[in-house]
N, C-alpha and C positions, 0 to 999 in steps of 0.2 A: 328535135327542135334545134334551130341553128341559132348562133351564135351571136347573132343579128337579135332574133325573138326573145335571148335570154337577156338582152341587154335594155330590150324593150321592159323586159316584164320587170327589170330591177329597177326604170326609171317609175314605175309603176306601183310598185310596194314599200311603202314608207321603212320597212324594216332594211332594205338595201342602202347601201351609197349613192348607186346611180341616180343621177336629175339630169333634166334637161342642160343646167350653166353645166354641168359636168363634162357633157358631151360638146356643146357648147363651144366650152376649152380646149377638146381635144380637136376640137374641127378649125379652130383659129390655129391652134399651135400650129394645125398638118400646113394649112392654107399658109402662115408666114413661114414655116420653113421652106414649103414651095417658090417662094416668092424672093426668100433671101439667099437660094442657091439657084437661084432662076431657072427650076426644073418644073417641067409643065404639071398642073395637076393630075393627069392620066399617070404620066410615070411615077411622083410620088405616090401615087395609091397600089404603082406595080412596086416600089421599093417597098412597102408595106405590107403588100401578102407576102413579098420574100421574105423580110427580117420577120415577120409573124409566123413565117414556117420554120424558119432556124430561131426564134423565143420558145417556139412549142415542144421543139427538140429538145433545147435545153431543160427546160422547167419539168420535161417528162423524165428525163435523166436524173436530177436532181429528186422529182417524186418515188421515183421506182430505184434507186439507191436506196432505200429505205431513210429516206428523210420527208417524212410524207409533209415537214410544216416549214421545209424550205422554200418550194414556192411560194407560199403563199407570202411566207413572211417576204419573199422577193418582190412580191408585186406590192404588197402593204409599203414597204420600206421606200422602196427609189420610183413607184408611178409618181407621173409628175405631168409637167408641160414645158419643163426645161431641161436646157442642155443637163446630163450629171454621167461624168465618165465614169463615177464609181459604180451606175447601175449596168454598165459595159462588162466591165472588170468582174463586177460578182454573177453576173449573170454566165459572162462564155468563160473561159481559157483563151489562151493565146489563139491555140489550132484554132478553135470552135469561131472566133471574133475574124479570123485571116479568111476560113470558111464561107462565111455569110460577107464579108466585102469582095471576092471574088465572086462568087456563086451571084450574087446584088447586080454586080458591075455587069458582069457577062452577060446576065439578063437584060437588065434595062438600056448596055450601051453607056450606060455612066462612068465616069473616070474612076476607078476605085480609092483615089485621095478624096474626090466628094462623097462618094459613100460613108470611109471611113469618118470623114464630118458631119452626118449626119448621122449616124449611130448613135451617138451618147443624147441626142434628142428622138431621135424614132422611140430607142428601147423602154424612157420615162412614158413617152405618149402611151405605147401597145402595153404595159403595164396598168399604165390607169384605164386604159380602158377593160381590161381584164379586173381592177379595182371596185369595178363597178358592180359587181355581184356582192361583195363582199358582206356582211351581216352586219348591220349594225346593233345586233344583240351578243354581246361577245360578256365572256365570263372570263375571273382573272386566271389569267397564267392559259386560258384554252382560245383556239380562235373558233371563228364561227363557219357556218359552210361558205364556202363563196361558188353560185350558180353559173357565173358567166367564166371564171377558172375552169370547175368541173367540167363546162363542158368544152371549153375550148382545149381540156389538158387529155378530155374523153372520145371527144369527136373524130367525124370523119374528114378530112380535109376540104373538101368542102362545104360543110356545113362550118369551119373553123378560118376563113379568111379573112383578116385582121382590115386587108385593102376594102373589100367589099363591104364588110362591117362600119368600115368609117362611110364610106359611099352611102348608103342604106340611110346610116344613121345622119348624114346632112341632107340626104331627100326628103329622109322624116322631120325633121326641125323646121327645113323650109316651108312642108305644107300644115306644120302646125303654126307657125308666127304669121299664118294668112290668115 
């Protein structure tokens, strides 16, 4: 199941975080970040499977380090809809953050100064959206499973695209507020 369907099923089971204003959120934030760095929307949705393939790198680094409750607790902590350079900083290293604004720029043609501007908001978005699995039956001191993590931290790369995820999920919003 791809990453799209897990995200579906979370807005779908009251025991998740995911909703619709959740998504909602995340589809305005993408749309005015597009908007206030005057980057068309196709490119921001390609700057978004890049920095979601270098989130994915990380977060698996950090799980297979034997820190199995760091991601999570990563994506619980700094998902957001705003700018926060501290979810940057905890997330890469220096190499890993210089990495994904090169590897970004090169891609899309973007100047790598507006990359790196756009980082400390991409990484909150593609966090919460990964948030979205998350359990809202959680016990103290333990977390719960989170579905759309698992699979985005399990998957294949293409069942795991963050760009295409957001795309999907504003096709889906549009034909359900009809």
């Amino acid at each position: 199941m791809g990453l799209f369907d897990q995200v579906l099923g979370a807005i779908d089971n009251p025991n998740q975080h995911a909703s619709s204003n959740q998504i909602s959120s995340i589809l305005g934030a993408v749309q005015q970040l597009s908007g206030d760095r005057n980057v068309p929307p196709s490119t921001t949705q390609t700057v978004l499977s890049i920095v979601g393939r270098h989130v994915r790198s990380a977060l698996q680094q950090k799980r297979s380090a034997g820190h199995s409750d760091e991601a999570e607790t990563l994506v619980e902590q700094f998902s957001g809809t705003h700018a926060n350079s501290a979810a940057v900083q905890s997330l890469f290293n220096r190499q890993q953050e210089e990495e994904t604004v090169r590897d970004t720029a090169r891609q899309t043609g973007l100047d790598m100064n507006t990359v790196r501007a756009m980082l400390p908001i991409l990484i909150p978005i593609v966090l919460n959206l990964l948030q979205s699995g998350a359990s809202n039956q959680r016990t103290q001191n333990r977390r719960g499973s989170n579905s759309v993590l698992d699979t985005f931290l399990g998957g294949q790369d293409g069942q795991v695209d963050i760009g295409d995820a957001v795309a999907l999920a504003s096709q889906f919003l549009n034909q359900r507020s009809r």
